[in-house]
N, CA, C and O atoms as CSV, one atom per row, in Angstrom:
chain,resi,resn,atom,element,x,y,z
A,1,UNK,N,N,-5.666,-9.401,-2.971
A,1,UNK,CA,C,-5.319,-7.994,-2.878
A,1,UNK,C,C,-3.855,-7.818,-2.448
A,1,UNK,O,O,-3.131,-6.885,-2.796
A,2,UNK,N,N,-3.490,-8.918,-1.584
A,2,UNK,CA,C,-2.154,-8.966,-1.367
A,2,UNK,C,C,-0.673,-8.568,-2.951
A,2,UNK,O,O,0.163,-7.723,-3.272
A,3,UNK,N,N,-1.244,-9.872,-3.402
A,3,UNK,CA,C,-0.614,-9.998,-4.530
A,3,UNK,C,C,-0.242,-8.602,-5.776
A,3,UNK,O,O,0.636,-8.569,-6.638
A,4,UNK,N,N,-1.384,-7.482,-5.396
A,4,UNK,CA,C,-1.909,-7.143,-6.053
A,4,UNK,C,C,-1.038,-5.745,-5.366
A,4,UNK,O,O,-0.235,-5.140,-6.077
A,5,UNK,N,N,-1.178,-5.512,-4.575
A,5,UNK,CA,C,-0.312,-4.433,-3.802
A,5,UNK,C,C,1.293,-4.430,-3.945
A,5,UNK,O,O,2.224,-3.662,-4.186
A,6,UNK,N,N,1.012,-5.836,-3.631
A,6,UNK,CA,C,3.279,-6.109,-3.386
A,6,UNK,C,C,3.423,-5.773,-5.030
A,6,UNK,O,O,4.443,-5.149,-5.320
A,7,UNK,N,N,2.660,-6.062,-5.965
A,7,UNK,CA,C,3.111,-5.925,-7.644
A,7,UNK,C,C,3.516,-4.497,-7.767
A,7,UNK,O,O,4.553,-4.128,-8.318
A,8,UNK,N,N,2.439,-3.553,-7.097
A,8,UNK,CA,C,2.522,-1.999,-6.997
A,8,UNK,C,C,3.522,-1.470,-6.410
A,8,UNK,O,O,4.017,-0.479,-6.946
A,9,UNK,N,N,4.145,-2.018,-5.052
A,9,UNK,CA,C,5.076,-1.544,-4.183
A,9,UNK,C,C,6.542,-1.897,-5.117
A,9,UNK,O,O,7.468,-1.090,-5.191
A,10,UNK,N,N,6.548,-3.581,-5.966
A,10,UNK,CA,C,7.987,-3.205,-6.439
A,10,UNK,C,C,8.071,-2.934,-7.523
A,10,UNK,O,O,9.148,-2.440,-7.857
A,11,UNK,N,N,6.819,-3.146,-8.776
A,11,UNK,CA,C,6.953,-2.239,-9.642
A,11,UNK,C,C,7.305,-0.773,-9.979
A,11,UNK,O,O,8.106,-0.191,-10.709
A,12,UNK,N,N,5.856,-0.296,-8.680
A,12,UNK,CA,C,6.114,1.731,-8.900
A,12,UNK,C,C,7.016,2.125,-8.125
A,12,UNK,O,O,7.611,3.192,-8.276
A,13,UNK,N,N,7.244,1.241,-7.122
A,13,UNK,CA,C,7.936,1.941,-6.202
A,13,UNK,C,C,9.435,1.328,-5.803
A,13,UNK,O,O,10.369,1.770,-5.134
A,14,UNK,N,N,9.219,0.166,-6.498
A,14,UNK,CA,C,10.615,0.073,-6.500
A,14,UNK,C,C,11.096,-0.821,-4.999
A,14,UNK,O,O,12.186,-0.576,-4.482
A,15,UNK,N,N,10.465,-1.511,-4.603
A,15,UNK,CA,C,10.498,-1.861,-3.126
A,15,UNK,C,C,11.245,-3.327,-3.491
A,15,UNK,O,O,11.012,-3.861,-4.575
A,16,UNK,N,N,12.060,-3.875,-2.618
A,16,UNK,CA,C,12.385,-5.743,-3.107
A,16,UNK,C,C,11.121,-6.743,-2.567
A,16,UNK,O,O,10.574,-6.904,-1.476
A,17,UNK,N,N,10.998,-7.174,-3.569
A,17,UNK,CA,C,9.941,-8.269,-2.974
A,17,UNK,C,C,10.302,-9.527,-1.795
A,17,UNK,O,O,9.551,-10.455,-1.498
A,18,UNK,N,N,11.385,-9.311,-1.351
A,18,UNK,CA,C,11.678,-10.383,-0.446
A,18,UNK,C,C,11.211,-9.449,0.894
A,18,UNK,O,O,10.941,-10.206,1.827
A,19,UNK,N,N,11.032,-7.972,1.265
A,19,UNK,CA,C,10.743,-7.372,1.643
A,19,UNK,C,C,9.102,-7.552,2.246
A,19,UNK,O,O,8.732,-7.487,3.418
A,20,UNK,N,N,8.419,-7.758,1.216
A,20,UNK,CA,C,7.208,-7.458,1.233
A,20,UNK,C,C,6.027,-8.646,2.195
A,20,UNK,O,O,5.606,-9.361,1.286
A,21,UNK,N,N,5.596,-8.964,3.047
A,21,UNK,CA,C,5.015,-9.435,3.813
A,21,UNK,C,C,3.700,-9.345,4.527
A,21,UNK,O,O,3.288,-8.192,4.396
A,22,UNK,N,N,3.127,-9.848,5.009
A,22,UNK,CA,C,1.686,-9.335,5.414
A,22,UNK,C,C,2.173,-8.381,6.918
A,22,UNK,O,O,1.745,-7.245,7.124
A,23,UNK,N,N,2.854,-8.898,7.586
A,23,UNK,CA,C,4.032,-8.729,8.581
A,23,UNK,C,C,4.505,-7.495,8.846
A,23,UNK,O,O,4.511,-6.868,9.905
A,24,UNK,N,N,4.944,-7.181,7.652
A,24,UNK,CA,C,6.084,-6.153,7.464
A,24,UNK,C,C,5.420,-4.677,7.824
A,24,UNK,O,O,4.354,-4.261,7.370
A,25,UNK,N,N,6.117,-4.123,8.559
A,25,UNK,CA,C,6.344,-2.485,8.688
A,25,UNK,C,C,6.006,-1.522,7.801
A,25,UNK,O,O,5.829,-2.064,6.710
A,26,UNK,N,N,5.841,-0.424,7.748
A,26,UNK,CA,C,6.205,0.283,6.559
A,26,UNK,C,C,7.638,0.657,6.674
A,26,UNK,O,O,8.285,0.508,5.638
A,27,UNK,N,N,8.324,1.149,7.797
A,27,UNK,CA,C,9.492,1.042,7.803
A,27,UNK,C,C,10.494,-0.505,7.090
A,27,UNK,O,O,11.587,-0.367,6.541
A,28,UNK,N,N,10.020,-1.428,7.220
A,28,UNK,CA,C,10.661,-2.923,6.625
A,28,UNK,C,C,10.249,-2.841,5.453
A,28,UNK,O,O,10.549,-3.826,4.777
A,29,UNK,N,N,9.438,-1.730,4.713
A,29,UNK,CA,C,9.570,-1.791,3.112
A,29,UNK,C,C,10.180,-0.522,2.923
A,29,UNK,O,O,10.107,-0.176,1.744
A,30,UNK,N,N,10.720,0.247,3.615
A,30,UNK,CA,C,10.765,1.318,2.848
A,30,UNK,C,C,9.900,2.470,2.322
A,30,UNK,O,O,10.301,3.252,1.461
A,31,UNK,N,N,8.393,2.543,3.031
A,31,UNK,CA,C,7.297,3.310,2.646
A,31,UNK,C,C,7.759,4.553,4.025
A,31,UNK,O,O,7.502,4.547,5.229
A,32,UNK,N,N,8.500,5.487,3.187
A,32,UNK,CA,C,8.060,6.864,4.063
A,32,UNK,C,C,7.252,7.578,3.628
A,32,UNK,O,O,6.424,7.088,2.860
A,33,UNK,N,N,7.197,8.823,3.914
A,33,UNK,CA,C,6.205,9.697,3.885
A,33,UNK,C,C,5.741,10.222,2.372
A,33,UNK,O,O,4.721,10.839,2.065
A,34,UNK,N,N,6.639,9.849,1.685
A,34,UNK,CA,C,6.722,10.544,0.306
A,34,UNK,C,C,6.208,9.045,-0.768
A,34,UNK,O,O,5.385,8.901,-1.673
A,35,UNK,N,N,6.974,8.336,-0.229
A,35,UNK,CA,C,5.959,7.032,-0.921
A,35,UNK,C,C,4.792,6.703,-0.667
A,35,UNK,O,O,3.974,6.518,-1.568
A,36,UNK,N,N,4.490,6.565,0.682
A,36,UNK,CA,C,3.044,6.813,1.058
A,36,UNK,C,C,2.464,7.741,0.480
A,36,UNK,O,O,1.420,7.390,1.031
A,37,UNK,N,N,2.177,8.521,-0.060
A,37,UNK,CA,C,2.084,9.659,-1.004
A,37,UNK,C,C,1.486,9.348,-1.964
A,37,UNK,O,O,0.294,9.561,-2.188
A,38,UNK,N,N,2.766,8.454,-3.073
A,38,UNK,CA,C,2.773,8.143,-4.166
A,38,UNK,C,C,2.088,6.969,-4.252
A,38,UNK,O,O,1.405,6.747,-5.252
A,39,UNK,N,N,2.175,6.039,-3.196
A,39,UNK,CA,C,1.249,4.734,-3.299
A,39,UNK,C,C,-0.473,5.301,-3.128
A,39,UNK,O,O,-1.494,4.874,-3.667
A,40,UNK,N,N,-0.291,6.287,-2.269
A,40,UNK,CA,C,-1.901,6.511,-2.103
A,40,UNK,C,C,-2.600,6.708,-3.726
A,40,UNK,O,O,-3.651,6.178,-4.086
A,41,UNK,N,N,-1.640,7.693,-4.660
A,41,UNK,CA,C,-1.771,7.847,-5.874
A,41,UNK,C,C,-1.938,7.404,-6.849
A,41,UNK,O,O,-2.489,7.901,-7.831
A,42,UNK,N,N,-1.160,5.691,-6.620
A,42,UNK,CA,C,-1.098,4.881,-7.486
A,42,UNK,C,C,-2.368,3.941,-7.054
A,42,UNK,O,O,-2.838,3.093,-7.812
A,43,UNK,N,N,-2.671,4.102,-6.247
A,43,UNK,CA,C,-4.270,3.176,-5.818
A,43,UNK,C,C,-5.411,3.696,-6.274
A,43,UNK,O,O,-6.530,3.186,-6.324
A,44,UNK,N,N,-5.154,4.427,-6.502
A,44,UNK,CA,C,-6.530,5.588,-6.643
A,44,UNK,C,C,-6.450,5.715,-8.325
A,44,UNK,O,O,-7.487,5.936,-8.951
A,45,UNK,N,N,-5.293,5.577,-8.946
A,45,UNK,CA,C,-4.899,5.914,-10.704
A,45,UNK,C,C,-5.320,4.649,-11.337
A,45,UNK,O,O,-6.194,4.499,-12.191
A,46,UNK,N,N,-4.504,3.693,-10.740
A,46,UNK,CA,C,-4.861,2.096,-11.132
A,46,UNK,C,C,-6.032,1.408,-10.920
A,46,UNK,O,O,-6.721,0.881,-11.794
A,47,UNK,N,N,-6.253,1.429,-9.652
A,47,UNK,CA,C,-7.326,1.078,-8.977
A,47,UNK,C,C,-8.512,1.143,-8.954
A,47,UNK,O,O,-9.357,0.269,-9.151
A,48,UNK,N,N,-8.615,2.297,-8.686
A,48,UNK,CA,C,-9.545,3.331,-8.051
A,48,UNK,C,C,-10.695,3.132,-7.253
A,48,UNK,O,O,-11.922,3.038,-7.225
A,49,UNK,N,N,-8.913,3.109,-6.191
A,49,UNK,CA,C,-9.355,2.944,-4.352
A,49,UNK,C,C,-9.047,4.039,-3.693
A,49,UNK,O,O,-7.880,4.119,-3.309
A,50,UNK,N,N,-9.763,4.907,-3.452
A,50,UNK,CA,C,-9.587,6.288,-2.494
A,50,UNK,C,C,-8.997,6.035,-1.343
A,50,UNK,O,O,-9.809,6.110,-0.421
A,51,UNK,N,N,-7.668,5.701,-0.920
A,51,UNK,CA,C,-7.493,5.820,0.135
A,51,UNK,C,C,-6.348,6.872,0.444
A,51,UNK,O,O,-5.484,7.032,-0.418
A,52,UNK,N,N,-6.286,7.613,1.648
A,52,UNK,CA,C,-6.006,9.024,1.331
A,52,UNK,C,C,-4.520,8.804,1.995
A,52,UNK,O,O,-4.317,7.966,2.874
A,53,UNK,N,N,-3.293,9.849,1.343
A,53,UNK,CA,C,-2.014,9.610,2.355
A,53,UNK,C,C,-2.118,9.425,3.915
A,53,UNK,O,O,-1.265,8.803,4.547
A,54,UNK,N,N,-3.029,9.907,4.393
A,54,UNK,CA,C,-2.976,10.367,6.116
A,54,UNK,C,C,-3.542,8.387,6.537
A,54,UNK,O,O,-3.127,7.641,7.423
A,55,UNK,N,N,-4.308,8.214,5.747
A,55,UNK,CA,C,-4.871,6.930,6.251
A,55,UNK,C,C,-3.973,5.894,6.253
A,55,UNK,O,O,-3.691,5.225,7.247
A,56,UNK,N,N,-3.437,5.726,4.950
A,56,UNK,CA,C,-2.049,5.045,4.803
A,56,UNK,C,C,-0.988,5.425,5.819
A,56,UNK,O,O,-0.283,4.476,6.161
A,57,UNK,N,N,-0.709,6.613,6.389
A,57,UNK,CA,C,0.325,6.727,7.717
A,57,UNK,C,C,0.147,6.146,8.638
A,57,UNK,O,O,0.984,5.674,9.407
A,58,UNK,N,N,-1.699,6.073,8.715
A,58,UNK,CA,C,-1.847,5.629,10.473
A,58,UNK,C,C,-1.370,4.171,10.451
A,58,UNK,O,O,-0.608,3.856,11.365
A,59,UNK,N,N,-1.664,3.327,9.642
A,59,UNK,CA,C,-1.570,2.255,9.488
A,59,UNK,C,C,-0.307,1.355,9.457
A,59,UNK,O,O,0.284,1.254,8.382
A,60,UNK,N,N,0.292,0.502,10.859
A,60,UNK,CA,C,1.363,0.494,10.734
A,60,UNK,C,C,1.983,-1.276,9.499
A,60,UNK,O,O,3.181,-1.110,9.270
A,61,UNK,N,N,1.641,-2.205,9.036
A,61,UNK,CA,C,1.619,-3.194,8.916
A,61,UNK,C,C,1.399,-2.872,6.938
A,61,UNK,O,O,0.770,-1.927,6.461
A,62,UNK,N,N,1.955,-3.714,6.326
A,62,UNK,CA,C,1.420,-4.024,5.205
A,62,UNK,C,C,-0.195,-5.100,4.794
A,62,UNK,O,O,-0.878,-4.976,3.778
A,63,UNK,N,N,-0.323,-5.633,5.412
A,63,UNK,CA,C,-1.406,-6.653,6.262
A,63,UNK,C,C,-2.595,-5.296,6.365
A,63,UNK,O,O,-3.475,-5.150,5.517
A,64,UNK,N,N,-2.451,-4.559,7.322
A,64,UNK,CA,C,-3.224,-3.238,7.118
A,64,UNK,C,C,-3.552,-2.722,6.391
A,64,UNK,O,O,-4.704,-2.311,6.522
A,65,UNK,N,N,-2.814,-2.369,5.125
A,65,UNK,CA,C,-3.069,-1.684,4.143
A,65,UNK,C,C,-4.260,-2.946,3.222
A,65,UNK,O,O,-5.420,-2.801,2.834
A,66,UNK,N,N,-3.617,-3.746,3.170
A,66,UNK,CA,C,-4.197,-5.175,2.583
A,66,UNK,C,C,-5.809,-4.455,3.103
A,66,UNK,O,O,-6.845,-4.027,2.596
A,67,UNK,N,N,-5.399,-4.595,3.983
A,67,UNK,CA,C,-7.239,-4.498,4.947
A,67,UNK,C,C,-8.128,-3.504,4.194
A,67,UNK,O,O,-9.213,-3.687,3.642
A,68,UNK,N,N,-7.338,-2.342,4.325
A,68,UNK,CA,C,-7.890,-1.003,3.818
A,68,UNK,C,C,-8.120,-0.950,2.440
A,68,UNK,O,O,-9.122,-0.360,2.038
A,69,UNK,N,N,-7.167,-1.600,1.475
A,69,UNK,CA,C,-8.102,-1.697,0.116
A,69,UNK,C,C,-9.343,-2.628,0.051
A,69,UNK,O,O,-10.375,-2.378,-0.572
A,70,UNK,N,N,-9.030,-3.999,0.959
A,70,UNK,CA,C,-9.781,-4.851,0.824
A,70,UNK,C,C,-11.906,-3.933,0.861
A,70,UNK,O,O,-13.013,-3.930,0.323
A,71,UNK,N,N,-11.061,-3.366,1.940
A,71,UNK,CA,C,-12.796,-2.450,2.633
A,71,UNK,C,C,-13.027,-1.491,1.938
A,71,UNK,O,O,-14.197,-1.108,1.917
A,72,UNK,N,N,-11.994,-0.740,1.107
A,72,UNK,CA,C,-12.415,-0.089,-0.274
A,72,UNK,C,C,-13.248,-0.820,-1.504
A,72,UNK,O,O,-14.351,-0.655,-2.024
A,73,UNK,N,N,-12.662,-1.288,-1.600
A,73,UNK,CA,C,-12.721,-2.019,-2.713
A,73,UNK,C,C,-14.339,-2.889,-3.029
A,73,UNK,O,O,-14.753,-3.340,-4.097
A,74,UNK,N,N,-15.034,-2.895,-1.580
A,74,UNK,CA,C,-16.520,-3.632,-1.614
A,74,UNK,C,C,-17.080,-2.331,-1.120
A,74,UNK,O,O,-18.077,-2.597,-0.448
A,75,UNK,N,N,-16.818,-0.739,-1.174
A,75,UNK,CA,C,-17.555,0.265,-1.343
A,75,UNK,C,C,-17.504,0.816,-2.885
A,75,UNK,O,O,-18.327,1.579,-3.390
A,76,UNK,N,N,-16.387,0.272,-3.495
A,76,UNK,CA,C,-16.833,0.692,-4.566
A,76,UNK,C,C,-17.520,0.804,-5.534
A,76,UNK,O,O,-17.278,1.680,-6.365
C-alpha cells in the first residue's frame, strides 16, 4: 500500500519521491490542506477507499495514512 500511495502522491500530486517515506510528515511532503483534499479524492476515484479530508488531517505521518488505507481497504 506503501508503494501504491507514494505512486499517487508524485504522480497526482506532484510530490518528489525522495521525499516520500513511511517517516515523513505531511509537512516533509508537502500535503497541505488543499492536497489533503485532493488526495482524499484521488483514493476514493482510484481506489475506492473512503477516507475523508478531516481524517487525513488528523493524521500526522505518511506511515499513518499507509495505516488508514491499509484498514480501509479490508472493509471494503
Amino acid at each position: 500500500m506503501f508503494e501504491t500511495l507514494k505512486t499517487i502522491l508524485v504522480d497526482k500530486l506532484k510530490i518528489s519521491p525522495d521525499q516520500i517515506t513511511l517517516e515523513a510528515s505531511k509537512e516533509d511532503v508537502e500535503l497541505d490542506s488543499l492536497a489533503v483534499v485532493e488526495l482524499s479524492l484521488v483514493l476514493e476515484k482510484e481506489l475506492g477507499l473512503k477516507i475523508s479530508d478531516d481524517e487525513l488531517i488528523e493524521v500526522d505521518t505518511v506511515g499513518e495514512i499507509v495505516a488508514l488505507m491499509n484498514e480501509r481497504s479490508v472493509t471494503v
